[in-house]
C-alpha positions in Angstrom: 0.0 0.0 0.0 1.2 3.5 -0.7 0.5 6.8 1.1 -0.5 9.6 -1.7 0.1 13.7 -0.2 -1.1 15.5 -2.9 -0.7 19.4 -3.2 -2.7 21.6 -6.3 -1.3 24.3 -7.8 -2.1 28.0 -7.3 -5.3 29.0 -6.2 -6.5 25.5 -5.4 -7.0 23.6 -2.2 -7.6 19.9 -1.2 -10.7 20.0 -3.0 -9.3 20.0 -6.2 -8.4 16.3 -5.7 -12.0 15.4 -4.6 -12.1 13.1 -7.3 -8.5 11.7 -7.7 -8.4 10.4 -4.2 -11.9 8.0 -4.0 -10.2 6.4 -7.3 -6.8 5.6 -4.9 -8.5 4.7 -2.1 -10.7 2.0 -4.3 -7.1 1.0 -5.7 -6.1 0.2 -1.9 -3.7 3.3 -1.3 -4.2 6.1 1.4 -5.0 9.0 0.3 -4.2 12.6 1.6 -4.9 16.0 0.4 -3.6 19.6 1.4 -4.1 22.9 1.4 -1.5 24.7 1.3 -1.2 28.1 3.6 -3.2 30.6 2.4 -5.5 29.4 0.5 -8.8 27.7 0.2 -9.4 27.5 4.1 -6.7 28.7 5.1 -6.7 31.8 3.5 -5.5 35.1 5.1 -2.2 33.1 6.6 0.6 34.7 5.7 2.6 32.5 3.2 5.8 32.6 1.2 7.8 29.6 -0.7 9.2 28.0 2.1 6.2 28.3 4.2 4.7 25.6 2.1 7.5 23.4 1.9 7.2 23.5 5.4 3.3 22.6 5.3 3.9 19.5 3.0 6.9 18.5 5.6 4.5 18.9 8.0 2.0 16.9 6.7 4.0 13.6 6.4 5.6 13.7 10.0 1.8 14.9 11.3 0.5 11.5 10.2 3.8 9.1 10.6 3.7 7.9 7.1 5.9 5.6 5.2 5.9 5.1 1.7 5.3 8.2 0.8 4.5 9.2 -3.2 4.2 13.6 -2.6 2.1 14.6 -5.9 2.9 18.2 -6.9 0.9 20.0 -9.8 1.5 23.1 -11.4 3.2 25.5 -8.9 3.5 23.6 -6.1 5.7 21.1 -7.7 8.3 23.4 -6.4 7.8 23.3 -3.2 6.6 19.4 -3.5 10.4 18.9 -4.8 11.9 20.8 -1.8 9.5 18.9 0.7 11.0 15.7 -1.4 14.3 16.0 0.0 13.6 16.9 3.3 11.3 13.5 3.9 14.3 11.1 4.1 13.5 7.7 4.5 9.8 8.5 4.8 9.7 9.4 0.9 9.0 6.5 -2.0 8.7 9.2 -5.2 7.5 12.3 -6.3 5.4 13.0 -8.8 5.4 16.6 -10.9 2.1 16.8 -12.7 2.3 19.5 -15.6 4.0 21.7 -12.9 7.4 23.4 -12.6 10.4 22.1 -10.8 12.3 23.9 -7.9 16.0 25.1 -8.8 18.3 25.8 -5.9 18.3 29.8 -6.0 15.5 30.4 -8.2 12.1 31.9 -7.6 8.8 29.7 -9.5 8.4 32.7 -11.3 12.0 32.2 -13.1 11.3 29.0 -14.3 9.1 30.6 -17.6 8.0 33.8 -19.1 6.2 35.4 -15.9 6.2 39.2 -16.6 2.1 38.9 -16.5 2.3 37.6 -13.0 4.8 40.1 -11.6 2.5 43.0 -13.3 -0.8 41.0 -11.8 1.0 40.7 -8.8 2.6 44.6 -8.3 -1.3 45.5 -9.5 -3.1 43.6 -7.0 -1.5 43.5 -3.7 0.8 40.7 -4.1 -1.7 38.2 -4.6 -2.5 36.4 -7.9 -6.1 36.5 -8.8 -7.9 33.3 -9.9 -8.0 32.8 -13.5 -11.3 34.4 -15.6 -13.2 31.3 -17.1 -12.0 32.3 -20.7 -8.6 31.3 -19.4 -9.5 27.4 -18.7 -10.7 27.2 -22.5 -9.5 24.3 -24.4 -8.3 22.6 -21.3 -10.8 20.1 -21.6 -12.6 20.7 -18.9 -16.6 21.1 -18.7 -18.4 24.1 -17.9 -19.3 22.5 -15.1 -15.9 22.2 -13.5 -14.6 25.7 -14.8 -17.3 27.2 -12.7 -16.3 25.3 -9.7 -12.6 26.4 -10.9 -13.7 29.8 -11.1 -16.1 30.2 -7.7 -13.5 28.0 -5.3 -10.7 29.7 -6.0 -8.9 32.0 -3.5 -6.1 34.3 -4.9 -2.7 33.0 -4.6 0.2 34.3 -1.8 2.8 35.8 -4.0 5.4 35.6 -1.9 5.5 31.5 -2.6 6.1 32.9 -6.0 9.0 34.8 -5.9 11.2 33.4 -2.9 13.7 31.2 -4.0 13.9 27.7 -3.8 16.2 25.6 -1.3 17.9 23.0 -2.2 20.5 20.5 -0.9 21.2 18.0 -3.1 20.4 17.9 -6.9 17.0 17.4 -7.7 17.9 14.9 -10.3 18.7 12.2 -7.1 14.6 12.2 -6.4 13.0 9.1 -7.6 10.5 10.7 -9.8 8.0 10.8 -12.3 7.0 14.0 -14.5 3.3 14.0 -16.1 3.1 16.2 -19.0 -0.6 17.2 -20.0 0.0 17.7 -24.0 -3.2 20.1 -24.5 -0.9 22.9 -22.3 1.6 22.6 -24.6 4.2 19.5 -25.2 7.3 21.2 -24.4 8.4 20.6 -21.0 9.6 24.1 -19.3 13.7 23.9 -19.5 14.8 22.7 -15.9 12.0 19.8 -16.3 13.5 18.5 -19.5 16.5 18.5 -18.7 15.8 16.2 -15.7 13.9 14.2 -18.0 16.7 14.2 -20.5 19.0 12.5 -17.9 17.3 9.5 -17.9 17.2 9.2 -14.3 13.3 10.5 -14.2 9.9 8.7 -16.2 8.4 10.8 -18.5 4.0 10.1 -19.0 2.4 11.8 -21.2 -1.6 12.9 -20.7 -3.8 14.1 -24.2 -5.4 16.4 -21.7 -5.2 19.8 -20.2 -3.3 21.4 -17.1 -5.8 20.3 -14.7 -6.2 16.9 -15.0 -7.2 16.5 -11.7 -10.4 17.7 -13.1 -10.3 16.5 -16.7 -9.0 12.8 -16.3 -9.4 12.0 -12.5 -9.0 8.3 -12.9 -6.6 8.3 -15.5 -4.7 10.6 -13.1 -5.5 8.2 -10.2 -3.7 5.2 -12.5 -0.7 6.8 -13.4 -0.2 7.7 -9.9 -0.3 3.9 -8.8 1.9 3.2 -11.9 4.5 5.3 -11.0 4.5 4.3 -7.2 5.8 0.5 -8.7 8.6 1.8 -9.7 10.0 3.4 -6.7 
């Protein structure tokens, strides 16, 4: 059995796995969600970078678990892949779903072409606003879960966007897994392909869109317990 801590991406809670976790859970896995600080329910608590490596840390000592497969999508891949390293023994493999990479140094926003998040940022008190609807478009997603997108949002802490990551040892030494959802694109940003180029990381390709949590839930769910064999 394998213990699944999955973390969304910006301006997502737990909830956005509400339908990836039944599917583990039926599979025989444990199944954890979180919400990172500031946002969802917790918003309002103040919240840079390293604030929520230390929540996903948290998390894994908080309930003693071994065997542990951390699941980091968009953003918080970065500081899923900090928390990675700072598990030990606890940790089985990480999997990055469409999501960027921490580099030792480097903010999430250096990773890819971010000016229209430091200008959303400077223009709305150093939060990032939820997306508008128009934005999840050709994502295949329903109208359905864009509204639920849309309406249970919460805007994101900027500061986990522009402190730098922390890093040890390389990132290339994680057991890991990178999902790439084709329908956002099917280059993978620089530092993820050239972890992926090494060799030493799986590459699985979804014909979906950057939320797959929503779009392919139990596709999502399989490739999870697929890459958990391998560690």
């Amino acid at each position: 059995m394998t213990r699944f801590v999955m973390v969304a991406g910006a301006w997502l809670g737990a909830w956005a796995w509400d339908d990836v976790a039944p599917e583990l859970r039926a599979a025989g896995h444990e199944a954890y969600a979180l919400t990172l600080s500031g946002l969802a329910e917790k918003q309002g608590v103040p919240a840079g970078q390293q604030t929520h490596v230390q929540d996903i840390v948290d998390e894994v000592e908080r309930l003693d678990l071994r065997d542990v497969v951390l699941v980091g999508h968009s953003y918080s891949g970065v500081p899923v892949g900090q928390a990675a390293e700072r598990t030990g023994d606890r940790l089985a493999r990480v999997v990055f779903v469409d999501s960027g990479v921490p580099v030792d140094g480097e903010s999430a926003l250096d990773g890819f072409p971010s000016d229209h998040v430091r200008k959303s940022l400077a223009e709305n008190g150093g939060v990032w606003p939820p997306l508008d609807p128009a934005d999840y478009a050709g994502h295949d997603l329903t109208d359905e879960q864009i509204a639920r997108m849309v309406a249970d949002g919460t805007p994101h802490p900027g500061a986990t966007l522009t402190e730098p990551a922390v890093l040890a040892h390389p990132l290339a030494d994680l057991p890991a897994t990178y999902v790439k959802c084709l329908l956002d694109g099917d280059e993978l940003l620089p530092s993820a392909d050239e972890l992926v180029a090494s060799g030493r990381w799986e590459l699985v390709r979804m014909d979906t869109g950057h939320w797959p949590m929503f779009s392919r839930p139990r596709e999502l769910a399989r490739i999870l317990v697929e890459s958990a064999t391998r560690s």
